[in-house]
C-alpha positions as a LaTeX table, in Angstrom:
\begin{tabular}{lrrr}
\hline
Residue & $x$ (\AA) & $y$ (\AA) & $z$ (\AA) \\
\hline
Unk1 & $-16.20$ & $-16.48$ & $-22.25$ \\
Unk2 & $-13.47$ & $-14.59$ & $-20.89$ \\
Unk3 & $-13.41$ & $-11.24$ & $-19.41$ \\
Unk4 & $-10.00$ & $-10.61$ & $-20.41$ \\
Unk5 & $-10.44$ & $-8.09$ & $-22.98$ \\
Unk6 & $-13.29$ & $-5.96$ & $-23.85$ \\
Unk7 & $-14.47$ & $-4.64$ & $-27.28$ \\
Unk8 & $-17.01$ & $-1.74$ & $-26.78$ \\
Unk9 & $-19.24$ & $-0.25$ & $-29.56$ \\
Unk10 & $-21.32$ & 2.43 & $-28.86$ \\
Unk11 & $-24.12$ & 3.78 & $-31.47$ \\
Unk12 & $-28.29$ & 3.64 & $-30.86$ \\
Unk13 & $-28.08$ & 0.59 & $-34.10$ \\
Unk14 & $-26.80$ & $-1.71$ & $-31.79$ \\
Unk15 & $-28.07$ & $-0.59$ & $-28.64$ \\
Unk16 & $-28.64$ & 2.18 & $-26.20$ \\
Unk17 & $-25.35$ & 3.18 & $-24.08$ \\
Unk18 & $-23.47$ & 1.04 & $-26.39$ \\
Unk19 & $-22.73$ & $-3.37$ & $-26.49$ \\
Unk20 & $-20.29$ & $-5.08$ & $-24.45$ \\
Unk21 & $-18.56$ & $-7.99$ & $-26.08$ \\
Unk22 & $-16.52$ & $-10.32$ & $-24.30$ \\
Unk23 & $-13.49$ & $-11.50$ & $-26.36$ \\
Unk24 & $-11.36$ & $-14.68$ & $-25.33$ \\
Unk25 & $-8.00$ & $-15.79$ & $-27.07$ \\
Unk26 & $-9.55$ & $-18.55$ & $-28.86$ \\
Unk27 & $-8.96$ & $-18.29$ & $-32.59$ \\
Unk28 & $-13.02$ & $-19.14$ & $-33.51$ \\
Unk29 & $-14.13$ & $-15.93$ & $-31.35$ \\
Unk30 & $-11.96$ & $-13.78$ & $-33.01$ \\
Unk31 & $-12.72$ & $-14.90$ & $-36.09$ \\
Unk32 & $-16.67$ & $-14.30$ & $-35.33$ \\
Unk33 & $-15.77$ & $-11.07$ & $-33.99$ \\
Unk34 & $-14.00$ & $-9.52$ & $-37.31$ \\
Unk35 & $-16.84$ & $-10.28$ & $-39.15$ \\
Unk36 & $-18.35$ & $-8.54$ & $-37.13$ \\
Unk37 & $-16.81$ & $-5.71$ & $-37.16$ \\
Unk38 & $-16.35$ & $-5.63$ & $-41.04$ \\
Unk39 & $-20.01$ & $-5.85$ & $-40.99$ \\
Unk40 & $-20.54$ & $-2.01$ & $-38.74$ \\
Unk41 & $-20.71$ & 0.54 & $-40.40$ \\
Unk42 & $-18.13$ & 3.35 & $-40.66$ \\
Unk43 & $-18.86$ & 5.58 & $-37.47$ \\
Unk44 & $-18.41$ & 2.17 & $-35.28$ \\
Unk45 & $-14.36$ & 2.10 & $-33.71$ \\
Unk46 & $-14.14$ & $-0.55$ & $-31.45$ \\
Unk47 & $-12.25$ & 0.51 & $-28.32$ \\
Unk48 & $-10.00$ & $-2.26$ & $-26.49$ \\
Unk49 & $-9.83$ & $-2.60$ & $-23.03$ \\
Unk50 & $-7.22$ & $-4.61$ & $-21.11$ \\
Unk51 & $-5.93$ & $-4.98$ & $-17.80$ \\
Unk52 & $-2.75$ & $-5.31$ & $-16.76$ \\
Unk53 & $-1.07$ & $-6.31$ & $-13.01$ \\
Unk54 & 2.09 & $-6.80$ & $-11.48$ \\
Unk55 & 2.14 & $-9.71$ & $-8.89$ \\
Unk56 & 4.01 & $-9.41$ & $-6.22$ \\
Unk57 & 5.09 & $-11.16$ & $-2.93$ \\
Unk58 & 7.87 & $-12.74$ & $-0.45$ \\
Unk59 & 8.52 & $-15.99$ & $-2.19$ \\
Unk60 & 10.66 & $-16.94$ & 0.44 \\
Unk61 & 8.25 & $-17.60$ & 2.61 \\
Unk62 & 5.89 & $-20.85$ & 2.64 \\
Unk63 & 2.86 & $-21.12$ & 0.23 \\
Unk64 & 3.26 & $-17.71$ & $-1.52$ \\
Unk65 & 4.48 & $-19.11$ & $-4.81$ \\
Unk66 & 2.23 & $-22.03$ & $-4.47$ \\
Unk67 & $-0.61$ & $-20.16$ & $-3.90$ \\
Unk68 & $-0.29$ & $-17.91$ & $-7.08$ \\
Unk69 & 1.12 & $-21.46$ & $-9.09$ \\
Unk70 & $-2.12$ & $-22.35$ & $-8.13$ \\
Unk71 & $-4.52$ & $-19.39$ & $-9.38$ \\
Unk72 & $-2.61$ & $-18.40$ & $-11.85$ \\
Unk73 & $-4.55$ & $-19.69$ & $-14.77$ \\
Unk74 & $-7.87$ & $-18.48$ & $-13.36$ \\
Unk75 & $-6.12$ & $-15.27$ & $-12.68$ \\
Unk76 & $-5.40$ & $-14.86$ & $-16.21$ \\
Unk77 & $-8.77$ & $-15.04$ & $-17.32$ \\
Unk78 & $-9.25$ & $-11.96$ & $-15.93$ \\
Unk79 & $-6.04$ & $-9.96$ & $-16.57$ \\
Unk80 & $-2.92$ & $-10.04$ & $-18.18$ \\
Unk81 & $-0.08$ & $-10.55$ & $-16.36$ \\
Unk82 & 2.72 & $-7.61$ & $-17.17$ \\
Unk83 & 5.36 & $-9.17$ & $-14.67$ \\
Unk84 & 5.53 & $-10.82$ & $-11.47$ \\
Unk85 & 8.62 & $-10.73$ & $-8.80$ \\
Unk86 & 8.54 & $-12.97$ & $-5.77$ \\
Unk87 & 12.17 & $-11.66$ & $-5.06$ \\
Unk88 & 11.56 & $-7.78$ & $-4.51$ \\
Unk89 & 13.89 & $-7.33$ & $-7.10$ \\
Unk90 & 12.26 & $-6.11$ & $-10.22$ \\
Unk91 & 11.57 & $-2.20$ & $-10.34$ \\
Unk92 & 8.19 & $-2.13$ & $-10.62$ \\
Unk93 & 7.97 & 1.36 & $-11.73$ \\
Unk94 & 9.16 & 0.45 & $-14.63$ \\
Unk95 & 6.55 & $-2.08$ & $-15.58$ \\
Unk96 & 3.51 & $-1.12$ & $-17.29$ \\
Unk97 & 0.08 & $-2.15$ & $-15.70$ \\
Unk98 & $-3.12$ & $-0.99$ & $-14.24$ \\
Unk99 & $-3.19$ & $-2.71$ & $-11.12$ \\
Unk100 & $-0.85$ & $-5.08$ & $-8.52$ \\
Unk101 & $-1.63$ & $-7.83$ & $-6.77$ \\
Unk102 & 0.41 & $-8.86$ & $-4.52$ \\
Unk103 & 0.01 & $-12.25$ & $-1.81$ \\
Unk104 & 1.23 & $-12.26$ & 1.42 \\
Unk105 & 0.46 & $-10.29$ & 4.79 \\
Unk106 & 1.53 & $-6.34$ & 6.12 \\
Unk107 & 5.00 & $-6.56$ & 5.04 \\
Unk108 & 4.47 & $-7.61$ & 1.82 \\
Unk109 & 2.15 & $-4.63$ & 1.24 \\
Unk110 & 4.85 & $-2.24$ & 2.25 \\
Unk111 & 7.08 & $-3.84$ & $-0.16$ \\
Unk112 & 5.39 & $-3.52$ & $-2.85$ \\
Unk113 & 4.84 & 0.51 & $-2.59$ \\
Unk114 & 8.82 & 0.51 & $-2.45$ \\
Unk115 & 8.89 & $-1.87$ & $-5.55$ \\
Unk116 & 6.43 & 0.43 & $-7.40$ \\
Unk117 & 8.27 & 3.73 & $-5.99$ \\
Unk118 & 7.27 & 7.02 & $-7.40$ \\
Unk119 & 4.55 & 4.81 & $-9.70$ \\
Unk120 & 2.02 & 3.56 & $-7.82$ \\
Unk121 & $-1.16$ & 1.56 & $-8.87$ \\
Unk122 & $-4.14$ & 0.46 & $-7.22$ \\
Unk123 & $-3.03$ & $-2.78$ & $-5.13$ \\
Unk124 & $-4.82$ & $-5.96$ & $-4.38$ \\
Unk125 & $-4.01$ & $-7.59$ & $-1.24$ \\
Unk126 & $-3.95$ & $-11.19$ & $-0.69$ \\
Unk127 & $-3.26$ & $-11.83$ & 3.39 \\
Unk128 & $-1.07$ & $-15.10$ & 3.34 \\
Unk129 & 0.22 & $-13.95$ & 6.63 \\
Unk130 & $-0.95$ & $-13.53$ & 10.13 \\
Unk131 & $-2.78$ & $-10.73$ & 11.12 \\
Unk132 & $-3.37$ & $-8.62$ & 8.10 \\
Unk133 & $-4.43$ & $-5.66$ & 8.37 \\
Unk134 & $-3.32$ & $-4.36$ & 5.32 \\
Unk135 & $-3.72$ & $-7.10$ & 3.28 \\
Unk136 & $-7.64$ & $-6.97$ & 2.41 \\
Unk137 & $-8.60$ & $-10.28$ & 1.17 \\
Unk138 & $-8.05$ & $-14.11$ & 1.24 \\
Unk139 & $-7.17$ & $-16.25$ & $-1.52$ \\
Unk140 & $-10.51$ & $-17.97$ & $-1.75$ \\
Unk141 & $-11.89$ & $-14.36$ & $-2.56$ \\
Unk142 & $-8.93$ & $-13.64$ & $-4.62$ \\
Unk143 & $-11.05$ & $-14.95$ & $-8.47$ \\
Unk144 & $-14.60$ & $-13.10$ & $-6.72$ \\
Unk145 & $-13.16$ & $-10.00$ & $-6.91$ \\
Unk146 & $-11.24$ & $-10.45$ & $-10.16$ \\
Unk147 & $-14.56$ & $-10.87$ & $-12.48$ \\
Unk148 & $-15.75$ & $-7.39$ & $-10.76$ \\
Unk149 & $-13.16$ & $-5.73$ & $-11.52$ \\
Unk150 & $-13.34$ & $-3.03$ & $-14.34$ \\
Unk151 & $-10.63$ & $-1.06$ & $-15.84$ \\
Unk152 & $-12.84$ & 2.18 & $-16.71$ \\
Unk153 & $-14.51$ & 1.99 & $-12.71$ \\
Unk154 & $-11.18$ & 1.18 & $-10.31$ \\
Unk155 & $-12.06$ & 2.30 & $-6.98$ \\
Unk156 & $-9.08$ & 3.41 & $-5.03$ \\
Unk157 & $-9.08$ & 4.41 & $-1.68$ \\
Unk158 & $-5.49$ & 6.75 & $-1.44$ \\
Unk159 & $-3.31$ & 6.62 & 1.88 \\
Unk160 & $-0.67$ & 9.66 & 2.59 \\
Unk161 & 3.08 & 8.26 & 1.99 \\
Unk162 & 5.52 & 10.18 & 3.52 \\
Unk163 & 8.88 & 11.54 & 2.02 \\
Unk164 & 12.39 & 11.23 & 4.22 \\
Unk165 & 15.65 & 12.49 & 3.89 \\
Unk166 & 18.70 & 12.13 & 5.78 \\
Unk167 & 21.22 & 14.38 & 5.58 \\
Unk168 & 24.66 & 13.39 & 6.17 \\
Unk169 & 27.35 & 15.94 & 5.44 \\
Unk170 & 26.65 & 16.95 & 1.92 \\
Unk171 & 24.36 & 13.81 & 0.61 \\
Unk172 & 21.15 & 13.58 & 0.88 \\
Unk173 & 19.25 & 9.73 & 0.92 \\
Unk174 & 15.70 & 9.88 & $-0.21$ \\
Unk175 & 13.26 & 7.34 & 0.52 \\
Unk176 & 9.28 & 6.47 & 0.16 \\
Unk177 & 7.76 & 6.20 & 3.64 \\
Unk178 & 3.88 & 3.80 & 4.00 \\
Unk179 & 4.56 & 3.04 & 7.41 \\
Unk180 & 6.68 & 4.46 & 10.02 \\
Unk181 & 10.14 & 6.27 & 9.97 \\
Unk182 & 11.43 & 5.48 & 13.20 \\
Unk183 & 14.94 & 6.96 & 14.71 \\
Unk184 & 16.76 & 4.91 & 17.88 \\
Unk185 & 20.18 & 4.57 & 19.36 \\
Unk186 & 22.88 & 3.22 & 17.64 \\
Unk187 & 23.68 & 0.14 & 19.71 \\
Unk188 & 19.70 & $-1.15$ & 19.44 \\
Unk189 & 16.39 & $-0.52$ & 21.06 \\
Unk190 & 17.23 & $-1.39$ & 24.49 \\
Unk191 & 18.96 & 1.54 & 25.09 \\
Unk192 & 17.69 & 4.91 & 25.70 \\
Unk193 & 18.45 & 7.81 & 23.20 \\
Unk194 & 17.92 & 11.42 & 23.10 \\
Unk195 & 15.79 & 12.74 & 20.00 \\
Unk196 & 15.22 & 16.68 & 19.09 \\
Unk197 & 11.94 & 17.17 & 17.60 \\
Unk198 & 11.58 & 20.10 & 15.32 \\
Unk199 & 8.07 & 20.56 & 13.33 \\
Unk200 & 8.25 & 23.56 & 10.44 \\
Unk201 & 12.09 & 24.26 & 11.68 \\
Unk202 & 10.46 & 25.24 & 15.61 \\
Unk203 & 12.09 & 23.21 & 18.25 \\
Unk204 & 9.35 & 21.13 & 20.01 \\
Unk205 & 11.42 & 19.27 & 22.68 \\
Unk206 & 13.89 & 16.65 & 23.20 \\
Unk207 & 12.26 & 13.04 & 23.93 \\
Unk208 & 14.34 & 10.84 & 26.24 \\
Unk209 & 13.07 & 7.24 & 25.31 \\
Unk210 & 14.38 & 4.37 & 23.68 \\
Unk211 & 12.97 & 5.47 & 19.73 \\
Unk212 & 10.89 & 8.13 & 18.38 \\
Unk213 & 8.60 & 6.77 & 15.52 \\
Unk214 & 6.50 & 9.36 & 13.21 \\
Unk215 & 3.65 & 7.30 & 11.70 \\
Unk216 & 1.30 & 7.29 & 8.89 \\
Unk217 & $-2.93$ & 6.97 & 9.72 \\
Unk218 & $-1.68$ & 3.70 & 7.27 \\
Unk219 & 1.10 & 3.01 & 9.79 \\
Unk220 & $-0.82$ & 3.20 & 12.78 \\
Unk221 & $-2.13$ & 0.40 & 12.93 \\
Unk222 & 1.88 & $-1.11$ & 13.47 \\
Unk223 & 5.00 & $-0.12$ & 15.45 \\
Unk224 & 3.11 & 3.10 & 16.56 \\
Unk225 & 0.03 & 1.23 & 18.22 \\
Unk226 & 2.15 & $-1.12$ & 19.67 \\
Unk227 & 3.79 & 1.71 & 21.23 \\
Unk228 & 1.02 & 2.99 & 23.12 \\
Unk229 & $-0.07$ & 4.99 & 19.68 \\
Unk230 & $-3.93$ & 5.87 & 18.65 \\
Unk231 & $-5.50$ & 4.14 & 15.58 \\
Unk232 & $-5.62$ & 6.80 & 12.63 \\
Unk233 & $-8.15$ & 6.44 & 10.20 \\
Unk234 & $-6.05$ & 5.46 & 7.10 \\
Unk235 & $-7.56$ & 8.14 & 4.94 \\
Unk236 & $-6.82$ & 11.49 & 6.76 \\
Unk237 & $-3.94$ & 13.05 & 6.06 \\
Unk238 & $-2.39$ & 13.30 & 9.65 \\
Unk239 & 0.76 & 11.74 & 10.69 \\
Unk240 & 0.95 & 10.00 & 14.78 \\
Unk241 & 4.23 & 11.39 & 16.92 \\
Unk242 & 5.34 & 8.09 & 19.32 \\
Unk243 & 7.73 & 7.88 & 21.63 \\
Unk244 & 8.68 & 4.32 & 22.47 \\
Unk245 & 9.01 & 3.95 & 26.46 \\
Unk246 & 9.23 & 7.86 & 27.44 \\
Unk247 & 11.44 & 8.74 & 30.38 \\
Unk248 & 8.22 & 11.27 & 31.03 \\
Unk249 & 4.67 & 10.72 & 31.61 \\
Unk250 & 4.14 & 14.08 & 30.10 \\
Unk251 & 5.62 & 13.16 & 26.81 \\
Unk252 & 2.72 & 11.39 & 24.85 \\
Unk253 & 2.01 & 10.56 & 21.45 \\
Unk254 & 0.78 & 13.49 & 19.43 \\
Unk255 & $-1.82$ & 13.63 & 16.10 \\
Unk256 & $-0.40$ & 16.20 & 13.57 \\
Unk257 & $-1.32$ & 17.50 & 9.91 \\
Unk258 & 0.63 & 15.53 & 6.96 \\
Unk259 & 1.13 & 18.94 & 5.55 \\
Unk260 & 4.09 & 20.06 & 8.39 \\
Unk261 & 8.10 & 19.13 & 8.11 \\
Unk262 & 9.50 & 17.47 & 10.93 \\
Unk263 & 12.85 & 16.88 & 11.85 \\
Unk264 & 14.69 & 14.33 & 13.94 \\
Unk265 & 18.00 & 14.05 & 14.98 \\
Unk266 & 19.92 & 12.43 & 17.95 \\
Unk267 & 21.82 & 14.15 & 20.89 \\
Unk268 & 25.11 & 13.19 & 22.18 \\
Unk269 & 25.22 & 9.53 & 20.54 \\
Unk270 & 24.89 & 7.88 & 16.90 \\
Unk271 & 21.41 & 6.44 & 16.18 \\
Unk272 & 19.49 & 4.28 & 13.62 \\
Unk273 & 16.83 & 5.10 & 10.84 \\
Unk274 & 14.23 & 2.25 & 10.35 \\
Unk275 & 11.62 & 3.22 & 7.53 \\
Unk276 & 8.96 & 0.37 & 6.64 \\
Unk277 & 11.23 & $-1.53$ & 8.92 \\
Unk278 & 14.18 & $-2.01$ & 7.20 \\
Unk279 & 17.14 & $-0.28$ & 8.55 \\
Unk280 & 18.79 & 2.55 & 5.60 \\
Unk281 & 20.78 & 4.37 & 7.35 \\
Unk282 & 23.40 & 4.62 & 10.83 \\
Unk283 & 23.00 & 8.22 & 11.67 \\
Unk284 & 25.30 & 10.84 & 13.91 \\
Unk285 & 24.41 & 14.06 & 16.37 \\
Unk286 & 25.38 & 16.30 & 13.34 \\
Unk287 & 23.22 & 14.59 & 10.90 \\
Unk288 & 19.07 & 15.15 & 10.20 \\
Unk289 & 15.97 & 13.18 & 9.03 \\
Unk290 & 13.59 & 15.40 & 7.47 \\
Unk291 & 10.27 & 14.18 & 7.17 \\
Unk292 & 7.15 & 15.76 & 4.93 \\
Unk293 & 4.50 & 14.24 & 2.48 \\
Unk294 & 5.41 & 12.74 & $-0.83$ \\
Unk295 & 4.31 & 13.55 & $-4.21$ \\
Unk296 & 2.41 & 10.38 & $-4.37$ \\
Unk297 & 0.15 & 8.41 & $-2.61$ \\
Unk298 & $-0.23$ & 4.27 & $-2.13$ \\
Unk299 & $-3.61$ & 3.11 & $-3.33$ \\
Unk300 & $-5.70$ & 0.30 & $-2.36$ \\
Unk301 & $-8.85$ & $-0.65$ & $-3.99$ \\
Unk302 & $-11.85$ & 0.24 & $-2.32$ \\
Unk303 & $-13.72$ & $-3.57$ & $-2.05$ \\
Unk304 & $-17.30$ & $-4.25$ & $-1.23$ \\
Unk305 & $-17.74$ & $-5.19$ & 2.23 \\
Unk306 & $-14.02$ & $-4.31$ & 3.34 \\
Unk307 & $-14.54$ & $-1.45$ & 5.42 \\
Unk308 & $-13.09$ & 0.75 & 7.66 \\
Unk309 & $-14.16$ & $-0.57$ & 11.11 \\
Unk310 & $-15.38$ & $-3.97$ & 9.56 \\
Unk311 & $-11.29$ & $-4.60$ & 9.25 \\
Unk312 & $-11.12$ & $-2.77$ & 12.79 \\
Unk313 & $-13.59$ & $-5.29$ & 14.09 \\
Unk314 & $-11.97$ & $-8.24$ & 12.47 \\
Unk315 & $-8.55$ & $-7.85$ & 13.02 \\
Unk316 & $-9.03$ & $-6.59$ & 16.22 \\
Unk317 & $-11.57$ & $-9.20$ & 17.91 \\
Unk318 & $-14.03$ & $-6.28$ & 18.33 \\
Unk319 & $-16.87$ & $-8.11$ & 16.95 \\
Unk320 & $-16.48$ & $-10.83$ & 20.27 \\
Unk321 & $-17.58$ & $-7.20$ & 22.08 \\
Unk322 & $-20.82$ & $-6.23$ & 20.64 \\
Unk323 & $-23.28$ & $-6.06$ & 22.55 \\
Unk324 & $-26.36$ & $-6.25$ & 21.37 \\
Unk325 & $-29.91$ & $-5.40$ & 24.38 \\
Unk326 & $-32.24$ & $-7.98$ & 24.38 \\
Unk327 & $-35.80$ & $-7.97$ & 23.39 \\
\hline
\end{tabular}
């Protein structure tokens, strides 16, 4: 039968720490179960659980939509479908559901906590992309995972998002940060900017480089590493300070608490404001990006087997490096 809904009666009559009765759509089952229930006595409610998810993912790129096409019956054995947006451009916040799944690789993950904005669920992964460090399981694993699944016991593992505003005159743009915000010059990342850093309104100093990126522990693993950046367990709440190509061997990247506010802003030139990696905003000297932790936090759940430094090893070829003595 399917595990789609659950009916749940609890009372010593029918058995110690309650029954568990698996109810399909079929017309016969429910049929069997209202007589059933017409036959319990009074004290017995039934309670009804179902779970909802969002799907998600860039449909634009090649097998995403035919990979869900082709799970998507199995899939809804398991849960009920409350919408699904291969466009990013449904507001997902708006949806109800328990969960998201959502197929694709890193930047599809990052997506989706934009889509879901200031309403986050626990999110599924499905790596249809490259690397995927983010994205926590493949799409053979996808229906495994599904039948374990259950709505009273969701394991989340939560990861700090970060809040940014830039101020620009008298507006104020506020955005969701997973990743990285990341400030540059103007004209691109080939040229080299200056960027004042201020942490709880002290000045720290003024980086000459070609971009300044503040990172997530979730982010680390992206832009920041690539920058010369140290991996950040994805659960502490600590954000990563990078420069990108420092004009100083002095000026390194620096590990700081999530709970600070930090400030960027350029000197002498216009500059750019990546977050996630999309570009929001062209910014001026006179203008700021303020940077502290958000009032939520993105949630993954917490899978059997999917470790910490099992993804380390994986997705970084450590396990090629073990070493093992010999007896």
């Amino acid at each position: 039968m399917d595990q789609k809904t659950c009916l749940i009666f609890f009372g010593e009559s029918l058995r110690p720490g309650g029954l568990v009765i698996y109810e399909t759509t079929s017309t016969l089952y429910k049929q069997r179960f209202a007589s059933i229930l017409l036959s319990l006595p009074v004290p017995y409610f039934p309670t009804i659980l179902t779970m909802k998810a969002i799907i998600m993912g860039a449909g634009d790129r090649s097998g995403v939509r035919e990979a869900f096409n082709e799970l998507r019956l199995e899939i809804e054995k398991y849960v009920e479908i409350a919408a699904a947006d291969f466009q990013w451009s449904r507001d997902m916040s708006q949806v109800d559901s328990d969960i998201a799944i959502v197929f694709g690789g890193d930047g599809s993950v990052l997506r989706s906590a934009h889509a879901m904005k200031e309403k986050q669920r626990p999110v599924l992964a499905v790596n249809l992309g490259t690397l995927g460090f983010l994205a926590n399981i493949q799409t053979e694993n996808l229906l495994q995972v599904l039948k374990t699944l259950r709505l009273d016991n969701l394991k989340t593992i939560n990861h700090l998002m970060l809040e940014c505003q830039i101020y620009q005159g008298t507006e104020v743009d506020t955005r969701l940060c997973l990743n990285e915000v990341v400030v540059f010059h103007e004209q691109g990342g080939f040229h080299i900017v200056n960027i004042s850093l201020a942490v709880d309104r002290l000045p720290v100093t003024t980086f000459r480089c070609d971009g300044l990126i503040l990172s997530t522990p979730f982010g680390s693993t992206g832009h920041s590493l690539s920058a010369g950046g140290p991996i950040i367990r994805k659960d502490l709440d600590a954000v990563v300070i990078t420069p990108i190509s420092p004009h100083s061997l002095s000026q390194r990247p620096v590990v700081d608490s999530a709970d600070r506010i930090y400030e960027m802003s350029t000197v002498g030139c216009g500059g750019k404001v990546l977050i996630d990696g999309t570009n929001v905003a062209t910014i001026t000297s006179s203008d700021r990006v303020v940077i502290c932790r958000a009032g939520v936090s993105f949630q993954m759940l917490d899978l059997p087997g999917h470790g910490y430094y099992a993804s380390l090893r994986d997705k970084l070829g450590w396990s090629s490096k073990i070493i093992e003595e010999e007896s």
